[in-house]
Backbone as CSV, one residue per row, in Angstrom:
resi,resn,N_x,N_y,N_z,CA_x,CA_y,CA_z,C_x,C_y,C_z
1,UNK,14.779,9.186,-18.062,15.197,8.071,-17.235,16.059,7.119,-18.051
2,UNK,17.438,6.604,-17.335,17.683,6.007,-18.056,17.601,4.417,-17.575
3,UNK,17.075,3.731,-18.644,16.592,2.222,-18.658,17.339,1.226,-18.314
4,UNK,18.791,1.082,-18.717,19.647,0.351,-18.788,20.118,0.753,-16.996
5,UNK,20.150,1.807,-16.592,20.275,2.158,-15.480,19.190,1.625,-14.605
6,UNK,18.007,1.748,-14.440,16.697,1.152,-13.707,16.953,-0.599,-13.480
7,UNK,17.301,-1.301,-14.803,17.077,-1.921,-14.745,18.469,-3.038,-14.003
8,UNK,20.008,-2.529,-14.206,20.620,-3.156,-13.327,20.725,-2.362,-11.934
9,UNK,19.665,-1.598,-11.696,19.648,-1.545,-10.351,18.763,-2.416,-9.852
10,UNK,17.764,-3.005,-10.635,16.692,-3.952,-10.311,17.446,-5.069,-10.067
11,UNK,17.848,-5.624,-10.727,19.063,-6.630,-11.107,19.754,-6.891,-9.491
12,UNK,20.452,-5.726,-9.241,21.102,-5.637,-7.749,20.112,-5.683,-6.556
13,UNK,18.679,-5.363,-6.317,17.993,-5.010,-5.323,17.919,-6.598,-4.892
14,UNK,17.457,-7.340,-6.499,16.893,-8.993,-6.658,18.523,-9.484,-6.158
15,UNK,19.421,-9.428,-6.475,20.693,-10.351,-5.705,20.835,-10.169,-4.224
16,UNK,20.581,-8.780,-3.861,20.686,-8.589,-2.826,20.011,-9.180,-1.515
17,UNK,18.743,-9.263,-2.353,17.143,-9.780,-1.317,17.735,-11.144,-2.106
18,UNK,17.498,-11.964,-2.782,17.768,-13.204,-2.790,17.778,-13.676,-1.279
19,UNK,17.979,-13.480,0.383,17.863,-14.014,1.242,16.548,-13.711,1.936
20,UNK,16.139,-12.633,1.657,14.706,-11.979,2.338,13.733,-12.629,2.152
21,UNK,13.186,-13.418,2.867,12.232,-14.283,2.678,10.699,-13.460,2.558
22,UNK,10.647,-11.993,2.625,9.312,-11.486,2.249,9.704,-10.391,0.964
23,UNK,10.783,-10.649,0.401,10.907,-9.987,-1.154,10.090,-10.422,-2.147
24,UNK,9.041,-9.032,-2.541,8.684,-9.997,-3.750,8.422,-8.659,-4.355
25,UNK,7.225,-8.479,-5.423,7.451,-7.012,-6.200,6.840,-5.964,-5.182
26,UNK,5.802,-5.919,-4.266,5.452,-4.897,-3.336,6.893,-4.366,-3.066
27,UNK,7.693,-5.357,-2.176,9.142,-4.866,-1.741,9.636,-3.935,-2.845
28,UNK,10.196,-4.787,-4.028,10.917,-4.066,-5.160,10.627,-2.512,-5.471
29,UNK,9.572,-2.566,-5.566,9.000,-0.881,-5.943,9.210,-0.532,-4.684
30,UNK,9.063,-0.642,-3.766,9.282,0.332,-2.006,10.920,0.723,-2.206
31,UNK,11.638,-0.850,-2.333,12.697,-0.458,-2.170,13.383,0.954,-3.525
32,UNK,13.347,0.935,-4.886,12.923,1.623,-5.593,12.870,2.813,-5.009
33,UNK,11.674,3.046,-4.698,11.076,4.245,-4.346,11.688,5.001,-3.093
34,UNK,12.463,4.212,-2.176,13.015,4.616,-0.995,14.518,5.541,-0.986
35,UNK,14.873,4.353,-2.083,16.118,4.672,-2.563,16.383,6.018,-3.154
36,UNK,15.545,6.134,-4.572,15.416,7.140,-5.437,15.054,8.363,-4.343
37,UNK,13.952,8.545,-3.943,13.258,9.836,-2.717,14.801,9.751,-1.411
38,UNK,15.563,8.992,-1.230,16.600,9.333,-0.164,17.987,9.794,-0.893
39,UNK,17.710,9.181,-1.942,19.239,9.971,-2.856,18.873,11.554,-3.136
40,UNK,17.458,11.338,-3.862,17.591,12.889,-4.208,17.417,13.739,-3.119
41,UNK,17.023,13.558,-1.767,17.417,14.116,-0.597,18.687,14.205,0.044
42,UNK,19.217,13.123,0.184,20.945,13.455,0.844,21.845,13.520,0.006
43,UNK,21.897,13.256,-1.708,22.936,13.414,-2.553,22.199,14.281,-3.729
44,UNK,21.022,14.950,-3.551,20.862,16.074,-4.371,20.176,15.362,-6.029
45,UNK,19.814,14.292,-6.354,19.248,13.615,-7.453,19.031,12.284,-7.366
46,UNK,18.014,12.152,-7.403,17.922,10.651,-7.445,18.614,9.452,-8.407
47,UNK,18.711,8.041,-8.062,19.200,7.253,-8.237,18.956,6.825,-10.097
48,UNK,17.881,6.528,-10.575,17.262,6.399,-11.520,16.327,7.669,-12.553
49,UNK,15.940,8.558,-11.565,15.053,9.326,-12.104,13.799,9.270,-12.662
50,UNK,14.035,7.785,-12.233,12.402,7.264,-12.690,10.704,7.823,-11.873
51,UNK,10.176,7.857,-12.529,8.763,8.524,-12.374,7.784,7.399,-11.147
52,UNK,7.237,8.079,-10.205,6.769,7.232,-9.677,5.352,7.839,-9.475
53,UNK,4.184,7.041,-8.913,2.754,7.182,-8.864,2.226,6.589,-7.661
54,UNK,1.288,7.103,-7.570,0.641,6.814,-6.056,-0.404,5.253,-6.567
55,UNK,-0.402,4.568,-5.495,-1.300,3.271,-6.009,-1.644,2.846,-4.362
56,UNK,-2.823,2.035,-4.034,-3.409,1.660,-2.963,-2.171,1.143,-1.909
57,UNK,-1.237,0.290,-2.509,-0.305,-0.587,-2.139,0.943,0.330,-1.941
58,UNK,1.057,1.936,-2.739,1.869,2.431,-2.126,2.806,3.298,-3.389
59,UNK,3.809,3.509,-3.490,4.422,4.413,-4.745,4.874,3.073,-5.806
60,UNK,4.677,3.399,-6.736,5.095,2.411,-8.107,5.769,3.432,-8.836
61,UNK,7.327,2.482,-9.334,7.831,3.310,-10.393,7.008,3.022,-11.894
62,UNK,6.640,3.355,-12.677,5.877,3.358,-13.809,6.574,2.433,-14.701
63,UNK,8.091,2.525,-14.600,9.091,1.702,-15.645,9.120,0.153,-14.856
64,UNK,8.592,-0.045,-14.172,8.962,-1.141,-13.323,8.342,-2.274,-13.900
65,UNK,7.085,-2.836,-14.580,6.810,-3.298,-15.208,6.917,-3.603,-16.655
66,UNK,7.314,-2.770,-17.504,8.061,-2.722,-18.877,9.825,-3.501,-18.340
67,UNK,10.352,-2.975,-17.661,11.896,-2.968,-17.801,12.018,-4.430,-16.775
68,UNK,11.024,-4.611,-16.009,11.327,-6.116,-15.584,11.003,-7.171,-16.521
69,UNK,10.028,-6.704,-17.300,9.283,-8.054,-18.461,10.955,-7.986,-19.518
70,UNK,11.120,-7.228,-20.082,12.380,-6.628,-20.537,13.417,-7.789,-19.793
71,UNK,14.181,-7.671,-18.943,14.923,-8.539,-18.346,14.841,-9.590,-18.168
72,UNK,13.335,-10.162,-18.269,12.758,-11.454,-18.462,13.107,-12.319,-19.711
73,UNK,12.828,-11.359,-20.773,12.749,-11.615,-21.701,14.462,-12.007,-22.787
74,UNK,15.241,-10.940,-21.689,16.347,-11.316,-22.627,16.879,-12.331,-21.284
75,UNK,16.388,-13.155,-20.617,16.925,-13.987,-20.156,17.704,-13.550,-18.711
76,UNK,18.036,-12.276,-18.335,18.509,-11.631,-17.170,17.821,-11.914,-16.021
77,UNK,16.708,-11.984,-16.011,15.724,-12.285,-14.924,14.790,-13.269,-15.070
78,UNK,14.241,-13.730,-13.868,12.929,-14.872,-13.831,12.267,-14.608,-12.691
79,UNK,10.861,-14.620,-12.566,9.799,-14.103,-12.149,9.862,-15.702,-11.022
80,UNK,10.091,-15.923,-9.713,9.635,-17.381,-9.080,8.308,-16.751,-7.916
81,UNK,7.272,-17.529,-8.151,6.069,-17.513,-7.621,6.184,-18.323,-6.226
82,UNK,5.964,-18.151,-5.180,6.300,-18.570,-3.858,4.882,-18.006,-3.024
83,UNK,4.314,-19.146,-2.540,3.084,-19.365,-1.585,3.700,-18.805,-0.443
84,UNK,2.624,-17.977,0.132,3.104,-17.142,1.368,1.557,-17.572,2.308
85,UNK,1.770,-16.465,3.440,0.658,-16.923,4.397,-0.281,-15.733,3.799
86,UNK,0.024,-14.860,2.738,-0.889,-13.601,2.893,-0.877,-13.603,0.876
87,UNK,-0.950,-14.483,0.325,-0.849,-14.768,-0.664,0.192,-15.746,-1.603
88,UNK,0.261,-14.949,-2.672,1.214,-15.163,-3.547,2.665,-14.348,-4.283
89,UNK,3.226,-14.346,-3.517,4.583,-13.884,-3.749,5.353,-13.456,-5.035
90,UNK,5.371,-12.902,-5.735,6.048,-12.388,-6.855,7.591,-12.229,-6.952
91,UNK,8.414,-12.812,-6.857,9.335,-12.359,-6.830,10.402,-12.639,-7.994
92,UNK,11.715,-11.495,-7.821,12.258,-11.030,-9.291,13.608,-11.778,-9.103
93,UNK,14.423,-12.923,-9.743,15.454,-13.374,-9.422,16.237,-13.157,-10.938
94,UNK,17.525,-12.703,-9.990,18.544,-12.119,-11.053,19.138,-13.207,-11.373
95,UNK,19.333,-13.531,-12.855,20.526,-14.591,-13.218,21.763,-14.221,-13.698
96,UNK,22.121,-13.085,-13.290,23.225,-12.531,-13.852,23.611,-11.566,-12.754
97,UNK,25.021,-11.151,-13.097,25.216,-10.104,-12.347,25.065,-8.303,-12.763
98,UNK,24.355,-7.781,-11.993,24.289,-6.481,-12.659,25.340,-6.013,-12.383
99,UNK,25.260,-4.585,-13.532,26.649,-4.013,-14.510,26.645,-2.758,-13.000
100,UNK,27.158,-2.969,-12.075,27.770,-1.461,-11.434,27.955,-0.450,-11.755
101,UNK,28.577,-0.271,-12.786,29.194,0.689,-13.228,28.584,2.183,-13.837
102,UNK,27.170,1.901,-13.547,26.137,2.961,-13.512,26.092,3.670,-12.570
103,UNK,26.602,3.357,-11.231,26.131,3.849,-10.481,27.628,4.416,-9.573
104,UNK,27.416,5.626,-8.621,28.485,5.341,-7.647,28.651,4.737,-6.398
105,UNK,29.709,5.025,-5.750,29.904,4.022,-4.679,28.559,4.656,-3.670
106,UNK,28.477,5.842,-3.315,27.499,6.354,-2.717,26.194,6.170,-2.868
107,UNK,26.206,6.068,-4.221,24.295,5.314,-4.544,24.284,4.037,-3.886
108,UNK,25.120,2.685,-4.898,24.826,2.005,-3.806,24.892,1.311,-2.564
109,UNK,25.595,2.423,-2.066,25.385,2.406,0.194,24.361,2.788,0.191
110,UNK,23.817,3.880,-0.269,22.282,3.877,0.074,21.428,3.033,-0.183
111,UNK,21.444,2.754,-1.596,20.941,1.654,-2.072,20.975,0.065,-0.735
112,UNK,21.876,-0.589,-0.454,21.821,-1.649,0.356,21.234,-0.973,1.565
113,UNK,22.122,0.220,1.926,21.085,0.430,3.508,19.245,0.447,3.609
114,UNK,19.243,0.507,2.704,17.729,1.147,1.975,17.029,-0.799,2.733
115,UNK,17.779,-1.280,1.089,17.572,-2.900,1.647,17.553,-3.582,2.875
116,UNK,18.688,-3.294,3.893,18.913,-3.884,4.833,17.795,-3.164,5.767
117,UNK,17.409,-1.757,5.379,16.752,-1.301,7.138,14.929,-1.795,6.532
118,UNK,14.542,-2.081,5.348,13.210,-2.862,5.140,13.339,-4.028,4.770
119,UNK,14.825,-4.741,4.987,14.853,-6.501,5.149,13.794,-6.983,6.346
120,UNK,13.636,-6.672,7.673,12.776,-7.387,8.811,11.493,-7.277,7.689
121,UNK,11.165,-6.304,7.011,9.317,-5.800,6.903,8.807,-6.757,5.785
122,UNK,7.543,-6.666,5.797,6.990,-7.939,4.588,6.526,-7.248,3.341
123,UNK,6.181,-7.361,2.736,5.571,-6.578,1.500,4.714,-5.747,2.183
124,UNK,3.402,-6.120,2.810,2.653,-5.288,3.510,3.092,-4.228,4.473
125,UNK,4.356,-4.478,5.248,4.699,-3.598,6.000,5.518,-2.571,5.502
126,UNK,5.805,-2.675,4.542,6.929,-2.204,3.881,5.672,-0.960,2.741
127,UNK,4.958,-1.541,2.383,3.661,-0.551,1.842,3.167,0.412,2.621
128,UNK,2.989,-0.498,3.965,2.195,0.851,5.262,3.104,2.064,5.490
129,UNK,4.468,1.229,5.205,5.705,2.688,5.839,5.415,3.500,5.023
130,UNK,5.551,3.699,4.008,5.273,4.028,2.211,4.133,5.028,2.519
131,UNK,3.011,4.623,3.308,1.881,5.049,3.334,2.087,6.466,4.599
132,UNK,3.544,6.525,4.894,3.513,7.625,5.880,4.169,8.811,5.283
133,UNK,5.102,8.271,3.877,5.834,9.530,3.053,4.961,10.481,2.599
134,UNK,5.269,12.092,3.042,4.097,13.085,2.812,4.108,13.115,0.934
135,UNK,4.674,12.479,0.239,4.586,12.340,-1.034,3.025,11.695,-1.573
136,UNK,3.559,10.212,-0.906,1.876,9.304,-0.988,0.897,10.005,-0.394
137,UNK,1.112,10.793,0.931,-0.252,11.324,1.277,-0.394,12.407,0.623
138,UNK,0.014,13.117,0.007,-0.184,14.278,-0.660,-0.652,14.359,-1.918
139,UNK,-0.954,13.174,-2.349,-0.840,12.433,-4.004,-1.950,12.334,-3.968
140,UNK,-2.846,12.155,-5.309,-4.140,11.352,-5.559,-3.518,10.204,-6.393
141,UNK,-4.910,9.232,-6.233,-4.371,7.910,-7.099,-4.251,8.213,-7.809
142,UNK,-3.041,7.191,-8.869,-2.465,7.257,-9.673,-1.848,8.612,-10.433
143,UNK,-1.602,9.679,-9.141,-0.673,10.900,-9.458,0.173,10.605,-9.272
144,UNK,1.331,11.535,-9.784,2.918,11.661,-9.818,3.208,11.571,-8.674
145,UNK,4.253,11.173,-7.880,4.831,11.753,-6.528,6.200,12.589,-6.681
146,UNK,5.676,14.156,-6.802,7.357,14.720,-7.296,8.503,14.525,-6.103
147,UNK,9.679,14.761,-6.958,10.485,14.192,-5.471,10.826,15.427,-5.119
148,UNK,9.929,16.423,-4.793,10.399,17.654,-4.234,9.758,17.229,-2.519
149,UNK,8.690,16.218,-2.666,8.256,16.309,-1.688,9.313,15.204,-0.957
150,UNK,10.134,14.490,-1.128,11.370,14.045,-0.168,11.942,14.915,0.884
151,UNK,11.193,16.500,0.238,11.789,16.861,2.094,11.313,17.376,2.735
152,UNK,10.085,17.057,2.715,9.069,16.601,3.835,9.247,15.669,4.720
153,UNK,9.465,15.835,5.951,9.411,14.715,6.524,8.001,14.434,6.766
154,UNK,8.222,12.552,7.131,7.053,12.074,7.741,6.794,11.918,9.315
155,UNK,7.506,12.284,10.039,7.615,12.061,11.315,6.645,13.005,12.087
156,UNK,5.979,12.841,12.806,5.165,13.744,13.766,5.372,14.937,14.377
157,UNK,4.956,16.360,14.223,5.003,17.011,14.592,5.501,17.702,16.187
158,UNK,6.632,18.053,16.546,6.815,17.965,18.239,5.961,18.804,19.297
159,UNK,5.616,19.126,19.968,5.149,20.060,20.335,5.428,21.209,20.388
160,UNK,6.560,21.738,20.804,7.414,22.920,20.259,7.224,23.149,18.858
161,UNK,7.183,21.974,17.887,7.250,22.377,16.286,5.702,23.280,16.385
162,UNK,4.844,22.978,17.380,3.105,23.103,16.867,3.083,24.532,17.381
163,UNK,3.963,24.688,18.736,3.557,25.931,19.083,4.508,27.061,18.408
164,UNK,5.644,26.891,17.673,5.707,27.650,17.175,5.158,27.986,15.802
165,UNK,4.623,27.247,15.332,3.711,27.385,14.014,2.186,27.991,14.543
166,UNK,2.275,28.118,15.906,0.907,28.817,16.118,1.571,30.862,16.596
167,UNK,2.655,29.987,17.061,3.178,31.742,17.294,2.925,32.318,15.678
168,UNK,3.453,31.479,14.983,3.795,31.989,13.361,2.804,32.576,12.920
169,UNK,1.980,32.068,12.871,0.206,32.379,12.546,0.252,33.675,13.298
170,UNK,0.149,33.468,14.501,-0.807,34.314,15.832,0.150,36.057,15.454
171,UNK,1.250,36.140,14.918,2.444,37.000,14.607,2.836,37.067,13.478
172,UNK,2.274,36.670,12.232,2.809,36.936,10.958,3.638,37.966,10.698
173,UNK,3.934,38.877,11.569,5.182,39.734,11.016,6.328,39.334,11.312
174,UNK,6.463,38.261,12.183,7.530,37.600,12.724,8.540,36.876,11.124
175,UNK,7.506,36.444,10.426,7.810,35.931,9.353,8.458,36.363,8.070
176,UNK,7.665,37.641,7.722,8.283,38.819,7.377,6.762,38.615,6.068
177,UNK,7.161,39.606,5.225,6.112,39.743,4.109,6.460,38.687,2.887
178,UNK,5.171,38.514,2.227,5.489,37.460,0.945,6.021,37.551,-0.328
């Protein structure tokens, strides 16, 4: 993974949300995690390559805590604490502008669309969605979530999808041999 990469994408997520009034780190890692699992699905590798893990609240990138204290520290970022109705708010404000030039134009369109379509959701809602990727459900705590499972969808089964997975069964030669 590369670091310098993770971290002005962090950099960009925090300028971006700067208006989202329910951004705080729940968001950050979703958004993260949304991003990375939809790149390496529609552009074939993910954004960062960073490692992510299953946690109650939902997928965490592992670097996300090192490489934000990191940005803190050299002055790039500041942590502002903001009273909410469902706690205490964490959130990551960029004082600088992150370096682009890591990334392509295609990462980040995904990247903002990523932002803009879980701008309405709150930290919590934005965890529950999280909680429908067959990655998280497929995970034990604090396991890996490989991003092979990005193409899985999460969406519900149709009925047609069910009955032909019962033909499949009911006809295994249909399928052919293993």
């Amino acid at each position: 993974m590369d670091r310098d990469k993770f971290a002005e994408l962090m950099l960009h997520i925090a300028r971006r949300s700067v208006d989202d009034p329910h951004f705080g780190a729940t968001k950050l890692a979703k958004i993260l995690y949304f991003s990375d699992f939809n790149a390496y699905r529609l552009l074939g590798q993910s954004i960062t390559s960073a490692t992510y893990h299953k946690y109650s609240e939902g997928p965490v990138p592992t670097a996300l805590p090192g490489i934000r204290n990191a940005l803190i520290e050299a002055g790039d970022a500041k942590i502002e604490n903001r009273a909410t109705f469902a706690g205490v708010q964490n959130r990551l404000v960029a004082l600088r502008r992150p370096d682009l030039s890591h990334f392509d134009a295609a990462q980040i369109a995904l990247v903002d669309e990523v932002i803009d379509e879980l701008r309405p959701l709150t930290g919590q809602g934005v965890s529950d969605l999280s909680h429908q990727e067959f990655g998280w459900l497929s995970s034990y705590e604090h396991e890996e979530i490989p991003y092979g499972t990005a193409w899985v969808g999460s969406e519900p089964l149709t009925g047609e999808q069910i009955d032909l997975c019962i033909m499949l069964v009911d006809q295994p030669d249909l399928v052919g041999s293993a």
